[in-house]
C-alpha positions in Angstrom: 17.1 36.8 -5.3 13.6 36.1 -3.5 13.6 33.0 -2.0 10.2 31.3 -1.2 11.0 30.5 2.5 7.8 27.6 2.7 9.6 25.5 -0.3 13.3 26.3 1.6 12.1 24.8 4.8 9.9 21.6 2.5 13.8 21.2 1.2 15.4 21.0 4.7 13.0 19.1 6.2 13.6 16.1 3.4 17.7 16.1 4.6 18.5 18.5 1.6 21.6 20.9 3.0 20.4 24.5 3.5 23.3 25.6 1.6 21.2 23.6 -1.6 17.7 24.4 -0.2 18.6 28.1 -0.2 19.7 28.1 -4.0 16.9 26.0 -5.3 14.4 27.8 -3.6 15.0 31.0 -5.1 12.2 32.4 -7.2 10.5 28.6 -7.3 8.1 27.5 -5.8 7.8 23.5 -5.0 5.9 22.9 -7.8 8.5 24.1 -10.2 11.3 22.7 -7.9 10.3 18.5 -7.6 10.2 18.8 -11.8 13.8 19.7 -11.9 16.4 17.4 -13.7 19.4 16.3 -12.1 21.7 18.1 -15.2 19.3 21.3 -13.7 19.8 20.4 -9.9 23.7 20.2 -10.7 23.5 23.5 -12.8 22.0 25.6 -10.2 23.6 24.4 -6.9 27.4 23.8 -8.5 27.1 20.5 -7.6 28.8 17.1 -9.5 26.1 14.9 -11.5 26.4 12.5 -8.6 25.5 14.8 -5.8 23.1 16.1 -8.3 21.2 13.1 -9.0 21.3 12.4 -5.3 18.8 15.3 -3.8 16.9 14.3 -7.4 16.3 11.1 -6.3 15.1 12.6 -2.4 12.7 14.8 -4.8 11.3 11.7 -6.3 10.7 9.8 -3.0 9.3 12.4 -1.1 6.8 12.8 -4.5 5.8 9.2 -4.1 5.7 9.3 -0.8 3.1 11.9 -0.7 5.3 14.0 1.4 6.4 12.0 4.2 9.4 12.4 5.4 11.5 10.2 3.8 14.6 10.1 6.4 11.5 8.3 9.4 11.9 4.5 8.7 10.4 3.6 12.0 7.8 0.6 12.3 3.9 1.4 13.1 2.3 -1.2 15.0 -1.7 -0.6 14.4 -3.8 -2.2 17.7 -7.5 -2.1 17.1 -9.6 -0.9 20.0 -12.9 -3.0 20.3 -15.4 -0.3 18.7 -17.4 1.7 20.8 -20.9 2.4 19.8 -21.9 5.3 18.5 -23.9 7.6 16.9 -24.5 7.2 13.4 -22.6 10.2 11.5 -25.2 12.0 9.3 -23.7 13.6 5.9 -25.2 17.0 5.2 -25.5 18.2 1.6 -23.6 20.9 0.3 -24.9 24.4 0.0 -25.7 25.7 -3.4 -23.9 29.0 -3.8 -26.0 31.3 -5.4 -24.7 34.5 -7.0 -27.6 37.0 -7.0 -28.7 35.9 -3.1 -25.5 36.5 -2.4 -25.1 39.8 -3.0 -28.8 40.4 -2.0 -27.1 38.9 1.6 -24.5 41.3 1.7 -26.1 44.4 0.1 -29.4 44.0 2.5 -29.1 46.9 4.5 -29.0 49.1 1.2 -32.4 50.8 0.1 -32.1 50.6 -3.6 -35.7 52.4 -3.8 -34.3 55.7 -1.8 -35.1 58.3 -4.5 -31.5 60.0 -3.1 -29.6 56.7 -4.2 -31.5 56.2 -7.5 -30.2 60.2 -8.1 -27.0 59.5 -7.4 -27.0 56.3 -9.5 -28.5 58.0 -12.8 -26.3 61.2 -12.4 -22.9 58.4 -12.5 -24.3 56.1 -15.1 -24.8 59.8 -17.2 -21.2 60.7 -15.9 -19.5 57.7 -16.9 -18.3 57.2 -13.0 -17.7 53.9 -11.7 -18.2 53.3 -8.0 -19.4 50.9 -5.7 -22.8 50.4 -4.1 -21.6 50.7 -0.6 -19.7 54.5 -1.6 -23.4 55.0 -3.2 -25.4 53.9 -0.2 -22.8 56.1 2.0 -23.1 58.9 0.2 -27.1 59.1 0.2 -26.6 58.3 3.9 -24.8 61.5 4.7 -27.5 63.3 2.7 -30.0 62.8 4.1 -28.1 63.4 7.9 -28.3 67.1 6.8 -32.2 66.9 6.4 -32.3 66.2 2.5 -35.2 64.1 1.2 -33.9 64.6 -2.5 -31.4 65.5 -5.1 -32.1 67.2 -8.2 -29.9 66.1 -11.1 -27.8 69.1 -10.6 -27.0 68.5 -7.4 -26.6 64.8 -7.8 -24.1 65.4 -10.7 -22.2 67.9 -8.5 -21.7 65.3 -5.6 -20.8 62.0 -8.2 -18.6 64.3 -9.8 -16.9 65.2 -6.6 -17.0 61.7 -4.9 -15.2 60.2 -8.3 -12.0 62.5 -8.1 -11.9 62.5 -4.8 -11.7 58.4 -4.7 -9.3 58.7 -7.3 -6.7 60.8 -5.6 -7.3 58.1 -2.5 -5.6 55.8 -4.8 -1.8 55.0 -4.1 1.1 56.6 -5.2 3.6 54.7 -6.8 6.4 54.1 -4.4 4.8 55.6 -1.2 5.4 53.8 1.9 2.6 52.3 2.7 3.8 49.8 5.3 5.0 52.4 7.4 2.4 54.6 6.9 -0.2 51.8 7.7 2.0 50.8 11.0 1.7 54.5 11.7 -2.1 54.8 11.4 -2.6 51.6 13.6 -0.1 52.2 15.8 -1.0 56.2 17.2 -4.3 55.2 17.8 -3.4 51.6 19.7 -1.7 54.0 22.6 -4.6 55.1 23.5 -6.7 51.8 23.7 -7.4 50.7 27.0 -6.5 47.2 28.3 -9.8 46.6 29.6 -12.4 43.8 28.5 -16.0 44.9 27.9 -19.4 42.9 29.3 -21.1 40.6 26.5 -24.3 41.7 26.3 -27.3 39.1 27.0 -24.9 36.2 28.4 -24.1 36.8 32.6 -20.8 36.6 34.0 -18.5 36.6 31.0 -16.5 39.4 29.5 -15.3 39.7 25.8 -11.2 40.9 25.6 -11.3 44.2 23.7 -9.3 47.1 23.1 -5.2 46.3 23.0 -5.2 43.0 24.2 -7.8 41.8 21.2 -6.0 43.7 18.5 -2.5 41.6 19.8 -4.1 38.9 19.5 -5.1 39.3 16.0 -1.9 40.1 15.0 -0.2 37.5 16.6 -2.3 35.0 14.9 -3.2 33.0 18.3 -4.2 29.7 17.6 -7.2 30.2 19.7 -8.6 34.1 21.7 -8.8 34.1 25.0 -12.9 34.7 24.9 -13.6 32.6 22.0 -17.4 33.2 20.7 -19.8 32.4 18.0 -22.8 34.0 16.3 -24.9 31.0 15.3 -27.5 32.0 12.4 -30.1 29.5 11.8 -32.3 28.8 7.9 -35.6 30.1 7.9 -36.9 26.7 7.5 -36.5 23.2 8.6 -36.0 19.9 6.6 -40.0 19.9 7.3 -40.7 23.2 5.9 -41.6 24.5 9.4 -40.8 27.5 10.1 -37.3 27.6 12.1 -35.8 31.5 12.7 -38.7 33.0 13.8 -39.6 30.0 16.5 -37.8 30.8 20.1 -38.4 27.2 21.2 -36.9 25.7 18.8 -34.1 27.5 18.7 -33.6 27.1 21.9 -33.7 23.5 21.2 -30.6 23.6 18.9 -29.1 25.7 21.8 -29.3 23.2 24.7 -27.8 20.6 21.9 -25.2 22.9 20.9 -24.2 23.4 24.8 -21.7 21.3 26.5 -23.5 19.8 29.5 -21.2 18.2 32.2 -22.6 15.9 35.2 -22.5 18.5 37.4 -24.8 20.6 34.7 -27.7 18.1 35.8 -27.1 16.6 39.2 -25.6 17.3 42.6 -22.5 14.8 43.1 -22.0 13.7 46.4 -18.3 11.5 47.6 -18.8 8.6 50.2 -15.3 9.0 51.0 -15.3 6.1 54.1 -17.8 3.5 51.8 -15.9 4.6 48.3 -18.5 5.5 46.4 -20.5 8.2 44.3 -23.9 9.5 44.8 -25.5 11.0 41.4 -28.8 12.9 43.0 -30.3 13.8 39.3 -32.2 17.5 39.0 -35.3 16.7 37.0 -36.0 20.4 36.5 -32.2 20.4 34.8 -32.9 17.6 32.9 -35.8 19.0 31.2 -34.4 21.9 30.7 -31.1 20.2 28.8 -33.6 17.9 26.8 -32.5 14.7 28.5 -33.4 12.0 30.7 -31.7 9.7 33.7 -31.7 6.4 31.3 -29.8 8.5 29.0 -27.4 10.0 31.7 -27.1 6.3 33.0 -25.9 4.7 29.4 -23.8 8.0 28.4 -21.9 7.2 32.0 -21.6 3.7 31.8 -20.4 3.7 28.5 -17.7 6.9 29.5 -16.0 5.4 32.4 -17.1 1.4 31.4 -18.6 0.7 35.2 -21.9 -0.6 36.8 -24.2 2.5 37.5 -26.8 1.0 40.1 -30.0 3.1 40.5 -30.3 3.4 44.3 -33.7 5.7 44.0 -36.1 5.3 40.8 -37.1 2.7 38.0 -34.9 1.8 35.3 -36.8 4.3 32.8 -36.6 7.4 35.1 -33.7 6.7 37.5 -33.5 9.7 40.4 -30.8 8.4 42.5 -27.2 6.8 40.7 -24.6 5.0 42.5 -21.4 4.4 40.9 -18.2 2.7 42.5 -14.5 2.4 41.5 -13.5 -0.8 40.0 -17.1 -2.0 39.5 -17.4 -3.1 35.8 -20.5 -5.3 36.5 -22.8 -6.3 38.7 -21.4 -9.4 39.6 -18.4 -7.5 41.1 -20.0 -6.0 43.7 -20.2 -9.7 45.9 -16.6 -9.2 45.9 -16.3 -5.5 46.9 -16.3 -6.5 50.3 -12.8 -8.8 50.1 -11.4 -5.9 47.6 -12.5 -2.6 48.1 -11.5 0.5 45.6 -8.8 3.0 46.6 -9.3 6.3 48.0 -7.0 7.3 44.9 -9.0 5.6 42.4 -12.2 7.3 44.0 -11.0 10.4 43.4 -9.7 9.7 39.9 -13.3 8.9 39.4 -15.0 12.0 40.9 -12.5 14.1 38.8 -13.5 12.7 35.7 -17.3 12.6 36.5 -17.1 16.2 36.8 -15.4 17.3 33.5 -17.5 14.1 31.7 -19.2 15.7 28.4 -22.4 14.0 28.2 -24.2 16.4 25.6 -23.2 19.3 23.3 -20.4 19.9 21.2 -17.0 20.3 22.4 -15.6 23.9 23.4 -19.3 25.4 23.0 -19.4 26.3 27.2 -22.7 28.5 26.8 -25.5 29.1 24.3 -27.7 31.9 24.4 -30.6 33.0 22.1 -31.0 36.4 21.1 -33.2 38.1 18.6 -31.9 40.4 15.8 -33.9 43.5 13.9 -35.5 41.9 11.9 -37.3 39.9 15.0 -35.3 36.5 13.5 -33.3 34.2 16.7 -29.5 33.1 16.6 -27.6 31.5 19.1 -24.9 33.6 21.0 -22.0 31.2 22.7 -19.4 31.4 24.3 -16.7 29.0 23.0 -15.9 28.1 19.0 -16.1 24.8 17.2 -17.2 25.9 13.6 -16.6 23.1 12.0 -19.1 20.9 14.4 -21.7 23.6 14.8 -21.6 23.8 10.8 -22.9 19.8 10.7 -25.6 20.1 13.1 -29.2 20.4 10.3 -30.7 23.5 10.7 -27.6 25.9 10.9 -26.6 28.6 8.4 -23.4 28.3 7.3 -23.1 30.9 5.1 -24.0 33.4 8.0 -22.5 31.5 11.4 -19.1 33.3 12.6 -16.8 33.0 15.2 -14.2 35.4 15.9 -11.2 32.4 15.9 -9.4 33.2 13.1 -7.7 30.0 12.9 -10.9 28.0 12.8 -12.2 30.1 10.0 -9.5 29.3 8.2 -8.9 25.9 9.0 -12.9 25.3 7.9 -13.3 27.8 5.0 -10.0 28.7 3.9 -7.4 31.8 3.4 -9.7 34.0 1.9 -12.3 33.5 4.8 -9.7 34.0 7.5 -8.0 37.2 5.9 -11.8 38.6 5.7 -12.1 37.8 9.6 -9.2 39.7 10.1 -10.6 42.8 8.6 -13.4 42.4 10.7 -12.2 41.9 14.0 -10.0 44.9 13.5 -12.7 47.3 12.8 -14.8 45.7 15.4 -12.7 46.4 17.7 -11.1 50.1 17.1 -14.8 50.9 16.7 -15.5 49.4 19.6 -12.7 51.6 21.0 -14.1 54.3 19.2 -11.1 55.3 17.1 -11.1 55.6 13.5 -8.5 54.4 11.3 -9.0 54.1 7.4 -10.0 50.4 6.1 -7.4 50.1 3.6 -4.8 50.2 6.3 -6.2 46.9 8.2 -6.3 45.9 4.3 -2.7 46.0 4.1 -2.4 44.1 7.7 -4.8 41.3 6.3 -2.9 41.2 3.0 0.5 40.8 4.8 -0.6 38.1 7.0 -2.3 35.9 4.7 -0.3 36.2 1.9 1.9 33.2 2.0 -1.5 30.9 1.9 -1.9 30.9 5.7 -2.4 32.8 8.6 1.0 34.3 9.8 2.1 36.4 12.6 3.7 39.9 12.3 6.6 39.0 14.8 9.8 37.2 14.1 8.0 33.7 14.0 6.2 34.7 11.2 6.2 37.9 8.3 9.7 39.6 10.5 11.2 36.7 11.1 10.4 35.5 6.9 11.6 38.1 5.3 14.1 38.3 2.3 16.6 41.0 3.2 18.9 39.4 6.6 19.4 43.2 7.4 16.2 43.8 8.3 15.3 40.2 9.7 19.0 41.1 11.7 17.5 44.4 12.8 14.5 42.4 14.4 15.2 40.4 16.9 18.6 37.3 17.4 20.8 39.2 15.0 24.0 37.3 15.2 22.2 34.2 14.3 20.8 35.8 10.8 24.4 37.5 9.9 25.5 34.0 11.1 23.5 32.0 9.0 23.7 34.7 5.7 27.4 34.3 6.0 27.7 30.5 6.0 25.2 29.9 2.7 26.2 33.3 1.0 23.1 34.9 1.2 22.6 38.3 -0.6 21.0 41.3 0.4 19.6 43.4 -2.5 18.9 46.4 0.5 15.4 47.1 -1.5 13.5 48.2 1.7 13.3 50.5 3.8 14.7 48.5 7.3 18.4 48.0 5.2 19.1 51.1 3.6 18.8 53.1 7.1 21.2 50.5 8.8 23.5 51.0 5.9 22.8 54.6 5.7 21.7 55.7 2.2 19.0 56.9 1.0 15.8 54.5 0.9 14.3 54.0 -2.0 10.3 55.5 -1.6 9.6 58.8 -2.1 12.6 61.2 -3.0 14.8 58.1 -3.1 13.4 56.5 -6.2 14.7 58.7 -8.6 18.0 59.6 -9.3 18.3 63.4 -10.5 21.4 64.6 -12.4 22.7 67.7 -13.7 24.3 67.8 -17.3 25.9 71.5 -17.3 25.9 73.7 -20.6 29.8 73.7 -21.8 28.5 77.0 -24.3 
């Protein structure tokens, strides 16, 4: 019995008994179970046609309902704020996905034209051996590490030949424990990580987490890393057909609007405490510099906090010198400040919220930094991750940007995406580590943790805690509660892994223990 734990919990959540849940969720997934019939329903939880047609006709409302929940019957009162103005939202067309760039993309580092790799091509389309280009591109790599310029087709055929059964017997046994194996392979080399951070190159006074505390975070599938940061790739041309990667000022353009930039970013805030008020002094320098104005700093405040700026120094056009006061909506008010002046508490609400007020950039993004690759093309390093805003802004690649929050990728692009990012924050960081542990393993880690169509923990709130056998979800962590809640619904353990058959004590069933050998003795 394998019961699909996602379509148990969709069951309880409509008011369907877990006793019920339990036994219609086994082997089904929701798809099959909100097509049942009540004769089915009645047939496979032992129920009477009545109490059968009952949790049917929850199935059918919760179908209409587009999966609400259809025990919440409260009222929703809808208040509409008076709209704001804002920006207009511009729609961005969709990529075309092209096959062959593609691959050109991800196969760009590999010199097709290296008379070692064209050898070593010809001797395995002669051979009849399949392998990839990356195992060819490796291969040529290590020859020519020991001073070889080329192969003659001996030579080539020899190494093919070699490479071919060599990535056949990498291939898995049937029955071999890989789990453990993998846990094994990961889990040596994690002792000796060091819980240290390492320096971010090119961006001051910030530090990347590395080493253990990265990998546990990966694993436990944190909604967000402490040290979120993005690798922003830009096209190679603008809408104008300028060109856009290669030109330093304007990517740093699309970096100072890609920044957050506070108040305090662009002037020095002084508190009147004893005439309760604020003093903006505006840096032009830092206004240049974030590609804004004092008008624009002047509407963007008055429209965040809805009060009268006065310019105290400047014209309205380039104010240096902004006064803002608590309670102040207009300018009419202030003829009456005198009989009603503002709080010290509601002056010190106000400086609060001055301080943290976004006026440009995109939310989370707290630094942007431009750095130029190999191939003498700029991208914007930050510090912070909000993929799917940087994604909308014209100008960006969004088939190259990355961010190292898992959870965004797979919130913007999807399962697949995410269980890729996995894969490549693990080896990013045990390289970075310098330890060396075989891909396939973080494949399996990547494989578990995304299996069940999102991203999911390896602890007891997500693949431990999930799975099938209550032995070895027992032998994990709150055991009396799983033997409890087995024992109440009559859940059965088929001890098929490894956790169950040790706690039971017979033999597991990898290795040795998936065949059974008997003796027939010769009567003659």
């Amino acid at each position: 019995m394998v019961v699909k734990s996602a379509t148990k919990k969709k069951l309880m959540d409509m008011g369907v008994q877990e006793e019920f849940a339990h036994k219609l969720a086994d082997d089904r997934k929701w798809d099959d179970v909100k097509i049942l019939s009540p004769g089915e329903i009645a047939q496979i939880c032992g129920l009477s046609s009545e109490e059968a047609t009952a949790i049917h006709n929850t199935l059918l409302a919760h179908g209409k309902s587009g999966g609400s929940d259809s025990r919440s019957a409260t009222t929703t009162v809808v208040r509409r704020k008076k709209a704001l103005r804002r920006t207009a939202q511009r729609e961005l067309i969709l990529q075309a996905y092209d096959e062959e760039t593609k691959f050109e993309t991800i196969g760009r580092d590999i010199d097709r034209e290296d008379p070692i790799y064209v050898a070593l091509i010809k001797a395995a389309e002669k051979e009849g051996i399949i392998l990839t280009e990356r195992l060819f591109e490796n291969l040529a790599a290590g020859i020519r590490e020991r001073g070889k310029v080329k192969l003659t087709p001996t030579q080539a055929k020899k190494i093919v030949t070699q490479s071919g059964a060599q990535y056949k017997r990498a291939s898995v046994d049937p029955f071999e424990a890989v789990g453990i194996v993998t846990a094994q392979s990961i889990g040596e080399p994690g002792t000796q990580m060091t819980m240290r951070t390492f320096h971010y190159a090119g961006v001051a006074t910030v530090n990347v987490t590395q080493g253990l505390p990265r990998i546990i975070e990966i694993v436990d599938a944190r909604k967000s890393p402490d040290t979120p940061t993005m690798n922003i790739y830009v096209e190679e041309f603008d809408a104008k057909g300028k060109p856009l990667a290669t030109e330093e000022k304007a990517v740093q353009k699309l970096a100072a609007s890609l920044e957050t930039t506070t108040t305090q970013d662009i002037a020095d805030i002084d508190v009147e405490v004893a005439q309760r008020y604020i003093m903006l002094k505006l840096n032009n320098s830092h206004l240049k510099l974030k590609n804004m104005t004092g008008a624009e700093v002047r509407d963007k405040l008055s429209r965040a906090t809805k009060l009268f700026i006065a310019i105290e120094d400047g014209s309205e056009l380039k104010p240096k010198i902004l006064k803002i006061i608590p309670g102040v909506a207009k300018e009419d008010d202030l003829k009456e400040i005198d009989a009603n002046p503002p709080t010290y508490t509601a002056l010190l609400q106000l400086e609060e919220k001055i301080k943290t007020l976004r006026l440009k950039g995109v939310k989370d993004i707290h630094r942007a930094n431009v750095q130029q690759d190999q191939e003498g093309q700029y991208y914007i390093s930050t510090i912070g991750s909000n993929l799917s805003k940087v994604s909308d802004f014209a100008g960006v690649d969004r088939g190259r940007t990355y961010t190292n929050n898992i959870t965004s990728i797979h919130d913007y692009l999807g399962i697949e995406a995410a269980r890729q990012a996995i894969i490549n924050e693990l080896i990013l960081t045990l390289e970075g580590a310098r330890l060396e542990v075989d891909v396939r393993h973080l494949l399996m880690v990547a494989d578990v943790m995304t299996s069940e169509g999102e991203v999911r923990a390896i602890g007891r709130h997500g693949v431990s805690g999930t799975k099938h056998s209550i032995l070895a979800r027992a032998a994990f962590e709150v055991t009396v509660n799983h033997l409890l809640k087995a024992g109440i619904i009559g859940e059965r353990d088929n001890l098929t892994g490894v956790a169950e058959n040790i706690i039971v004590g017979q033999p597991i069933a990898l290795g040795t223990g998936s065949v059974e050998l008997f003796y027939i003795p010769d009567n003659e």
